[in-house]
C-alpha positions as CSV (number, residue, x, y, z in Angstrom):
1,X,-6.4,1.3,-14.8
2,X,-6.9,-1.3,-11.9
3,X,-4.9,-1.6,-8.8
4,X,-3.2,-4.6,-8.9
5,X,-4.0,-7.1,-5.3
6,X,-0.7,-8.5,-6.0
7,X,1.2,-5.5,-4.7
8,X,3.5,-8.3,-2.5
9,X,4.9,-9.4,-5.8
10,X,5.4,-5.5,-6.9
11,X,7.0,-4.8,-4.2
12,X,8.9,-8.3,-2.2
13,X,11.8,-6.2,-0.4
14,X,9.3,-4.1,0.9
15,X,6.4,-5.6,1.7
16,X,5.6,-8.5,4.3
17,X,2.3,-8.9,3.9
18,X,-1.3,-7.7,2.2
19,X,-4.2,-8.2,3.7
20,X,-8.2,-7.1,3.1
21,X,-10.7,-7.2,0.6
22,X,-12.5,-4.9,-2.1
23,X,-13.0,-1.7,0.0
24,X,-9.2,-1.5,1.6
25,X,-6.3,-3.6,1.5
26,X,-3.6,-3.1,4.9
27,X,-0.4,-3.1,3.6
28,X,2.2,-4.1,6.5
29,X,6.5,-2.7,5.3
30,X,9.6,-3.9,6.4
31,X,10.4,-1.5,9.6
32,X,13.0,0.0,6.9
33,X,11.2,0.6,4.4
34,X,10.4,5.0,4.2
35,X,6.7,4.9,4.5
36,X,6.2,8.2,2.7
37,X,8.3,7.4,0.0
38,X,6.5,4.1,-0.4
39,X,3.2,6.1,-0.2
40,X,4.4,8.6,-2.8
41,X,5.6,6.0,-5.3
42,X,2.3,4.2,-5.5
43,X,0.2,8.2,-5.5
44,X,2.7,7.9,-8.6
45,X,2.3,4.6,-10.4
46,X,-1.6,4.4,-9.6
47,X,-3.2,8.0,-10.1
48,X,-6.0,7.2,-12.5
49,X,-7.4,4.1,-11.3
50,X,-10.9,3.4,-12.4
51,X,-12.1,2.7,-8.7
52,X,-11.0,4.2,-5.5
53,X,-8.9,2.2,-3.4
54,X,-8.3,2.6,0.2
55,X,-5.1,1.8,1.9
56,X,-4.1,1.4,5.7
57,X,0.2,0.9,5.8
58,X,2.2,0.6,8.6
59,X,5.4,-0.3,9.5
60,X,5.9,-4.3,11.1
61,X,7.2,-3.1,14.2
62,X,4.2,-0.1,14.8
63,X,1.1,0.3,15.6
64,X,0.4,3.5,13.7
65,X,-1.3,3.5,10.6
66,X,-1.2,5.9,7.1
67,X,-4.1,5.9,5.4
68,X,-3.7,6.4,2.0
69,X,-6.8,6.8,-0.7
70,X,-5.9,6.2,-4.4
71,X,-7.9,7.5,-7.0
């Protein structure tokens, strides 16, 4: 399975923006959005991806980052 780059489209009430390239992608939510919930649906819909991806998400209005490693 691939990750999909067109995780804005996945995910439009969620996500502002997606930014990066092959070795991580920043992922920047709505300030609503429940980060760890958001993290623990994609652990969900993408375990078993053929390459690793790295992700850095963070809310619009904070500086702090999750990183989040899919494999």
């Amino acid at each position: 399975m691939e990750f999909p780059h067109e995780l804005k489209e996945l995910y439009p009430n969620q996500i502002i923006e997606v930014r990066g390239n092959a070795d991580a992608l920043t992922i920047i939510l709505n300030s609503d959005v429940n980060i760890h919930q958001f993290m623990a649906e994609l652990i969900t819909k993408f375990s078993g991806l053929e390459e690793q991806q790295t992700l850095f998400i963070k809310h619009e209005d904070k500086q702090d980052f999750e990183k989040l490693i899919l494999e």
